[in-house]
C-alpha positions as CSV (number, residue, x, y, z in Angstrom):
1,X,-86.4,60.3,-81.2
2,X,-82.8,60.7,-82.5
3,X,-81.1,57.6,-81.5
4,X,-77.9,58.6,-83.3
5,X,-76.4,59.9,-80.2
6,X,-77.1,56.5,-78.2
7,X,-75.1,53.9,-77.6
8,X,-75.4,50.8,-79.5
9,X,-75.1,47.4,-77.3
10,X,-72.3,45.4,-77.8
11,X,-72.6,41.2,-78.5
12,X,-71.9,40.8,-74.8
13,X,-74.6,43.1,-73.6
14,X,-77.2,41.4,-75.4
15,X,-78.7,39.1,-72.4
16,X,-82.2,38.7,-70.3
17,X,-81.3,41.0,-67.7
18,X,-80.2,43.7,-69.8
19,X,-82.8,43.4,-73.0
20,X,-86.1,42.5,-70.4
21,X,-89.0,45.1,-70.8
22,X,-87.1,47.2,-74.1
23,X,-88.9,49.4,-75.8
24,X,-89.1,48.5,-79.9
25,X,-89.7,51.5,-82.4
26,X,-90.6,50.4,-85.8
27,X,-89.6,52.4,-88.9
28,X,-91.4,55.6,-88.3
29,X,-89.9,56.1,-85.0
30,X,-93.3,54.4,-83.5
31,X,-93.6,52.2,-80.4
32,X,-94.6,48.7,-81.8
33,X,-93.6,46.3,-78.9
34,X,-91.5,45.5,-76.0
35,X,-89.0,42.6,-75.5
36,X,-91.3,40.3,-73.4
37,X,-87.8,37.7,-73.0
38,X,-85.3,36.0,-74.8
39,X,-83.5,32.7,-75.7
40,X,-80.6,32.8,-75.5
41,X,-77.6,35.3,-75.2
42,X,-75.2,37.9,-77.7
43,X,-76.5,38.2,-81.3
44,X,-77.9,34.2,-81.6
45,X,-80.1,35.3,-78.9
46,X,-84.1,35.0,-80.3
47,X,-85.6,38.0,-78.4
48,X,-89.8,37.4,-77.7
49,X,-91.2,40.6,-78.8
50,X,-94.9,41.8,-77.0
51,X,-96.9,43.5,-80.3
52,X,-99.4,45.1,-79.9
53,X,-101.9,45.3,-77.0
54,X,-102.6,47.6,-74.0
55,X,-100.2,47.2,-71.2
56,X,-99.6,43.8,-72.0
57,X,-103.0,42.5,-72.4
58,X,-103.5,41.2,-75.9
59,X,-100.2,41.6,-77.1
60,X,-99.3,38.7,-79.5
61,X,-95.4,37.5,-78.6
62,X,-93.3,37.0,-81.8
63,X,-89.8,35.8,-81.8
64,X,-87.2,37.4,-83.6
65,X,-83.4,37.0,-84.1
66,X,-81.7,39.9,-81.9
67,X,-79.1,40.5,-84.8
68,X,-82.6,41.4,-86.5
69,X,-82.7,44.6,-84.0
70,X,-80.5,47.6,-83.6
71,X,-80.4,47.9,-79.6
72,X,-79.0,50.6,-77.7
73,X,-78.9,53.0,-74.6
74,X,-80.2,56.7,-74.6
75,X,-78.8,58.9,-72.3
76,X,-80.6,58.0,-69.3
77,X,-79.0,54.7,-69.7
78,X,-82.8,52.8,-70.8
79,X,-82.1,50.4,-73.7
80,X,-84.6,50.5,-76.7
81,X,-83.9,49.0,-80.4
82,X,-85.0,49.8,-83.7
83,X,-86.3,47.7,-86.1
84,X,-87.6,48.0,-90.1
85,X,-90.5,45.7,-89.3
86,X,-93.5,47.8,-88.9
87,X,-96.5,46.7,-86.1
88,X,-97.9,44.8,-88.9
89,X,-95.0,42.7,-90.0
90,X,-94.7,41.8,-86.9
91,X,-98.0,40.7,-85.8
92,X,-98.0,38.7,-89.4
93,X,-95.3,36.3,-88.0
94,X,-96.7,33.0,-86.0
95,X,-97.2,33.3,-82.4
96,X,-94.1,32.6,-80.4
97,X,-95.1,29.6,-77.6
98,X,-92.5,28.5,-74.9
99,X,-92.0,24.9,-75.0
């Protein structure tokens, strides 16, 4: 996917409503998650990512700091971000458990 012609979120846009469900491609351009939630809003936010798994079954939540991700909006207006962490790095990292 060429994601140079998307539209990058701005700090403001970075919120539950609008990051909820994402799409995260790794390095390779490969689906490795989906934003299960996040804590928080703008680039503090920590955004639980869903690795891994079938339809959410199995999937191992990590948290990650959203400044960490490069989100954006294709052309049919769906946000997605890009990350250097492959599937693996990410299912390295502990488990991410709401208090």
């Amino acid at each position: 996917m060429d994601h140079s012609a998307h539209v990058r979120l701005t700090a403001n846009e970075l919120t539950p409503d609008v990051l909820e469900d994402a799409t995260i491609y790794g390095p390779n351009d490969e689906k490795i998650g989906s934003v299960s939630h996040t804590h928080g809003t703008g680039s503090g936010a920590q955004v639980v990512i869903d690795v891994g798994g079938f339809l959410g079954i199995g999937a191992k939540p990590v948290s990650v700091p959203a400044s960490q991700l490069d989100f954006m909006r294709d052309e049919d207006g769906d946000v997605h971000a890009v990350t250097s962490w492959t599937k693996d790095q990410l299912k390295a990292m502990p488990e991410h458990h709401d208090a």
